[in-house]
C-alpha positions as semicolon CSV with decimal commas, in nm:
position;residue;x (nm);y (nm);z (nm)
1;X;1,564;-1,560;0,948
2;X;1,864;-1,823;0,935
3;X;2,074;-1,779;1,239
4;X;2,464;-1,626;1,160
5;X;2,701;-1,893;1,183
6;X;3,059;-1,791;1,222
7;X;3,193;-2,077;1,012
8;X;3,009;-1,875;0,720
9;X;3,145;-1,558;0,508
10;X;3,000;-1,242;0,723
11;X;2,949;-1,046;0,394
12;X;3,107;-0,737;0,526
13;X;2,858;-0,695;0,837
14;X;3,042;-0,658;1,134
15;X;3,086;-0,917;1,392
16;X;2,982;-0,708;1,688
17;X;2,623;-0,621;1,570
18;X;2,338;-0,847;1,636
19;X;2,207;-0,838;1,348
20;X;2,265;-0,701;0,969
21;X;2,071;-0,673;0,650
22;X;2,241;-0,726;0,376
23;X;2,146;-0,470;0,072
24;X;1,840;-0,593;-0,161
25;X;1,831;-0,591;-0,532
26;X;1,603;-0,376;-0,760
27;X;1,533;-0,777;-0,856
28;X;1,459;-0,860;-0,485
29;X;1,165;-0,578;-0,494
30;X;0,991;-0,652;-0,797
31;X;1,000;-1,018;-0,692
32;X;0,843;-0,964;-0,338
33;X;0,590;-0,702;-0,542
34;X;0,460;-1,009;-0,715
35;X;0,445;-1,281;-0,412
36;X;0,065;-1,192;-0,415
37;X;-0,118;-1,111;-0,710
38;X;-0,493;-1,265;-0,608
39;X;-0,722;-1,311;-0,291
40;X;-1,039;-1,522;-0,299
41;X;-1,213;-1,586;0,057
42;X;-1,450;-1,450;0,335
43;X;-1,470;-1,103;0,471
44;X;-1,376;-1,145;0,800
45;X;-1,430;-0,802;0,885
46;X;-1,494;-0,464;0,743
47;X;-1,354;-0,097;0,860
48;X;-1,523;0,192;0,647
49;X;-1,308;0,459;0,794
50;X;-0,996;0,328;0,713
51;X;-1,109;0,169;0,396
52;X;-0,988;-0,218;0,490
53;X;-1,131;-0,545;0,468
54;X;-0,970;-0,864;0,662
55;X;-1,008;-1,158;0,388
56;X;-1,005;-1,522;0,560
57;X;-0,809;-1,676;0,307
58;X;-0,826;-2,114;0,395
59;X;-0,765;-1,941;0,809
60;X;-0,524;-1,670;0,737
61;X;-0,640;-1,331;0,762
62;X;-0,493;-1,092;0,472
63;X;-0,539;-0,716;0,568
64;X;-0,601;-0,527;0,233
65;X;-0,660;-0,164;0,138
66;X;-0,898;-0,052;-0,051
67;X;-0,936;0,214;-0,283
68;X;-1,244;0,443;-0,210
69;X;-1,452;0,365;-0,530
70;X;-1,371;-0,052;-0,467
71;X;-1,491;-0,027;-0,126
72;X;-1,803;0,119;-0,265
73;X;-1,866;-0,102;-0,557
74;X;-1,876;-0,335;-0,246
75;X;-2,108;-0,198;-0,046
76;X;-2,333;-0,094;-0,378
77;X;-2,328;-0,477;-0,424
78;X;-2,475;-0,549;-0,056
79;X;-2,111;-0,728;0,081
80;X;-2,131;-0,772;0,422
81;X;-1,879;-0,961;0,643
82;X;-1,913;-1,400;0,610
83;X;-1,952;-1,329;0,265
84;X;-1,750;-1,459;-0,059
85;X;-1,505;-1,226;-0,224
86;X;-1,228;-1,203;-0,462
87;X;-0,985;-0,942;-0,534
88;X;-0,669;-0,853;-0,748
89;X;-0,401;-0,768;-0,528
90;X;-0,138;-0,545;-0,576
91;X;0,111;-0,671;-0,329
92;X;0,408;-0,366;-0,197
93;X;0,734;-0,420;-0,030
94;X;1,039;-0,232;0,000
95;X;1,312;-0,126;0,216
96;X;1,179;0,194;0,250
97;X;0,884;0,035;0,322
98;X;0,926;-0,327;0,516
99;X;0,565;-0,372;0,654
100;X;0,398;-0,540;0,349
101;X;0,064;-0,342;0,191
102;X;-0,190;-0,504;0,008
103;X;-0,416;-0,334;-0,225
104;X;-0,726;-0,459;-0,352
105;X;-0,889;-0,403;-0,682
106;X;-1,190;-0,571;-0,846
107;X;-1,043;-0,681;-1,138
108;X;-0,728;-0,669;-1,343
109;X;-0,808;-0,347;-1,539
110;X;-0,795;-0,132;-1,226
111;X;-0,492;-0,296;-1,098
112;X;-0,340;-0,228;-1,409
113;X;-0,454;0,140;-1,422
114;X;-0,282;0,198;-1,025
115;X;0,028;0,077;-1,117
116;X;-0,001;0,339;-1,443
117;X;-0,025;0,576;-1,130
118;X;0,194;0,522;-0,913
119;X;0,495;0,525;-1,145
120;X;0,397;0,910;-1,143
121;X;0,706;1,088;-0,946
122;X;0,641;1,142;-0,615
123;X;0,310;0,891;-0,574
124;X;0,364;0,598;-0,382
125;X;0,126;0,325;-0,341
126;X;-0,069;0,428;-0,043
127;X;-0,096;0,765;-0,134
128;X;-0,226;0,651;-0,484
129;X;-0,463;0,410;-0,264
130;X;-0,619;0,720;-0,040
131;X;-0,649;0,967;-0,341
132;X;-0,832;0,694;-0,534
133;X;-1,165;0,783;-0,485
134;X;-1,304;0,795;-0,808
135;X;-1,341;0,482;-1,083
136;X;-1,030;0,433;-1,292
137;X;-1,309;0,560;-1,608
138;X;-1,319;0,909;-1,420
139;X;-0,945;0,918;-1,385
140;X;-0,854;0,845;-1,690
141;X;-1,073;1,038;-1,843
142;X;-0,978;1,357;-1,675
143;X;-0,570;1,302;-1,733
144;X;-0,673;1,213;-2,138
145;X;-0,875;1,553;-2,166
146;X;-0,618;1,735;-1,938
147;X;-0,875;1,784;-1,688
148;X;-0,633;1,845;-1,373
149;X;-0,984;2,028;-1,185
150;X;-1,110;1,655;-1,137
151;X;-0,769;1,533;-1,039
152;X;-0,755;1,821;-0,772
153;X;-1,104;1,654;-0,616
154;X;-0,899;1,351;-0,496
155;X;-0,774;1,363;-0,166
156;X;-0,392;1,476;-0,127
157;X;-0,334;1,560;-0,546
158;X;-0,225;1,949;-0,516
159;X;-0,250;2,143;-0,882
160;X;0,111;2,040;-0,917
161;X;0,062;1,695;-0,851
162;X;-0,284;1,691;-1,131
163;X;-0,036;1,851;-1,357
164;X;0,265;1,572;-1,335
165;X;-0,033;1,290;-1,357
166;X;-0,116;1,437;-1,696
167;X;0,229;1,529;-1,821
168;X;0,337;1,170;-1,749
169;X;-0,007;0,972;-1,830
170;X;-0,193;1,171;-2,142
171;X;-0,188;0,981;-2,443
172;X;-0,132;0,655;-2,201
173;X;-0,427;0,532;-2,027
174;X;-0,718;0,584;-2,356
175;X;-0,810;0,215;-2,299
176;X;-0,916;0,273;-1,932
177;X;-1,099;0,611;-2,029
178;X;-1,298;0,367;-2,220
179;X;-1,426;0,133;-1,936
180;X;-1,766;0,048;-1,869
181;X;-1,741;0,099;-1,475
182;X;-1,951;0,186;-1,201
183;X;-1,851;0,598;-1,293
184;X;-1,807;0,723;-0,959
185;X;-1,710;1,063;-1,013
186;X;-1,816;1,176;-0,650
187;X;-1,819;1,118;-0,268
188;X;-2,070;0,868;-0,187
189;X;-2,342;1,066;-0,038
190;X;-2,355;0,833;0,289
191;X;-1,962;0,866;0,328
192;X;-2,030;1,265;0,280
193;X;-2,300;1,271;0,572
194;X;-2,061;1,078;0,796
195;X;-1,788;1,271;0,754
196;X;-2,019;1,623;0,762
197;X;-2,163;1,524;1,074
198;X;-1,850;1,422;1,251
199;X;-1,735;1,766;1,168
200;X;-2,011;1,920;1,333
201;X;-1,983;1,769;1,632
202;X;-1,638;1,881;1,664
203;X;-1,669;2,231;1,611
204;X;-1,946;2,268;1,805
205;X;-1,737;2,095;2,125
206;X;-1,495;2,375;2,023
207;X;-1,738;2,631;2,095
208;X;-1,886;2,675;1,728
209;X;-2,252;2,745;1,673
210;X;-2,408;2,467;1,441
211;X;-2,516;2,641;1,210
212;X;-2,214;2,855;1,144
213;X;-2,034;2,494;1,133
214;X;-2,297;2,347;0,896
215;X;-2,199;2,665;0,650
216;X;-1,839;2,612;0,721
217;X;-1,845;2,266;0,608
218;X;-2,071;2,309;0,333
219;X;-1,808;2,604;0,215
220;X;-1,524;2,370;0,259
221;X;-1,661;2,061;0,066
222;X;-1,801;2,248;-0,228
223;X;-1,434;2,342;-0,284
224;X;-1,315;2,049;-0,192
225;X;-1,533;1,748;-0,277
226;X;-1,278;1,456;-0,244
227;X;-1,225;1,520;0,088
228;X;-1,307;1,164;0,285
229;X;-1,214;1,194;0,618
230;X;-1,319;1,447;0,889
231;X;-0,957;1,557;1,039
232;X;-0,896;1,644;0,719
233;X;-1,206;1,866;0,685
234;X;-1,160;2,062;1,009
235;X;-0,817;2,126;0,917
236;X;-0,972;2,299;0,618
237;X;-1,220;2,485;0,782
238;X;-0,938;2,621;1,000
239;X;-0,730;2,730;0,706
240;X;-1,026;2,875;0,571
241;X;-1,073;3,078;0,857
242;X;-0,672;3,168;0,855
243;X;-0,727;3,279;0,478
């Protein structure tokens, strides 16, 4: 940041702080939303539970989220870390948000189809990135047949949330219902056992039987298939057990 030279205009900020930001434009955000559009390098390194790869981009690492179903199509296609990969980014800044996020997409069409979603009220970027856990075919078809009971399977979209997706996207996304992806329309079975097991574990260090845990979880994730992370799925067995 250029120092503050009292010689200069102050632009309103008061002498006596250390520091002051001056205001940024609706242009300033869309312009630092575009800085990084494309990443082509060399896993460094690969975190399945928080769903983020570490490209090595000519030395620089670039942490980038990754939608649930992009992660996948990775691993289904036998990545592993040292090798080659190449992502669309969808680069987010804002004052609300100063800490830049990165979120990577296979190609174009999927970028294309998150931005669609996150111009929904009330669903930022990383929320949009964390519910994503289907392919953009699955999504889109659901919100073009009205099908908020799919939308409800992805982690963190309520039935009011499903509802606003289709209100503001029917009628909108028909080219992306039409996509010849990989069609994930479910937890990966692997991420499921993970995730069931951890839960387990858990209970049963809270004093649960395993079996009645087993049920418990079983009970919980046949209502609630998108969930994808195991705090998440104690929390529901407990408001299961409240209910």
């Amino acid at each position: 940041m250029p120092s503050l030279d009292s010689s200069q205009p102050d632009h309103g900020c008061c002498k006596s702080r250390p520091m002051c930001r001056l205001k940024r434009s609706p242009t300033q955000d869309r312009e630092d939303n575009e800085m990084i559009s494309y990443l082509k390098g060399s896993i460094r390194s690969i975190n399945n539970e928080t769903s983020k790869v570490v490209v090595d981009v000519n030395g620089v690492g670039y942490e980038v989220l990754l939608p649930l179903f992009v992660m996948r199509s990775l691993t289904d296609r036998g990545k592993e870390e040292g090798d080659e990969i190449a992502l669309q980014i969808y680069y987010h800044v804002s004052e609300r948000q100063p800490r830049p996020v990165l979120v990577g997409f296979n190609n174009d069409f999927e970028r294309r189809f998150f931005e669609k979603l996150i111009a929904v009220e009330d669903i930022g970027p990383s929320k949009a990135a964390r519910a994503f856990v289907f392919s953009v075919s699955t999504v889109a078809n659901a919100i073009e047949n009205g099908d908020a009971q799919v939308l409800q399977r992805m982690p963190g979209i309520g039935a009011r949330t499903a509802q606003k997706i289709i209100a503001t996207l029917k009628e909108k996304v028909a080219e992306f219902a039409l996509l010849r992806d990989e069609g994930y329309d479910s937890m990966p079975a692997v991420a499921r056992k993970d995730i069931k097991d951890e839960a387990v574990e858990v209970l049963a260090g809270l004093g649960y039987k395993r079996a009645d845990a087993k049920l418990k979880i079983d009970e919980v994730l046949e209502r609630n298939p998108g969930l994808r992370d195991t705090e998440g799925l104690i929390r529901e067995v407990f408001r299961a057990e409240r209910e």
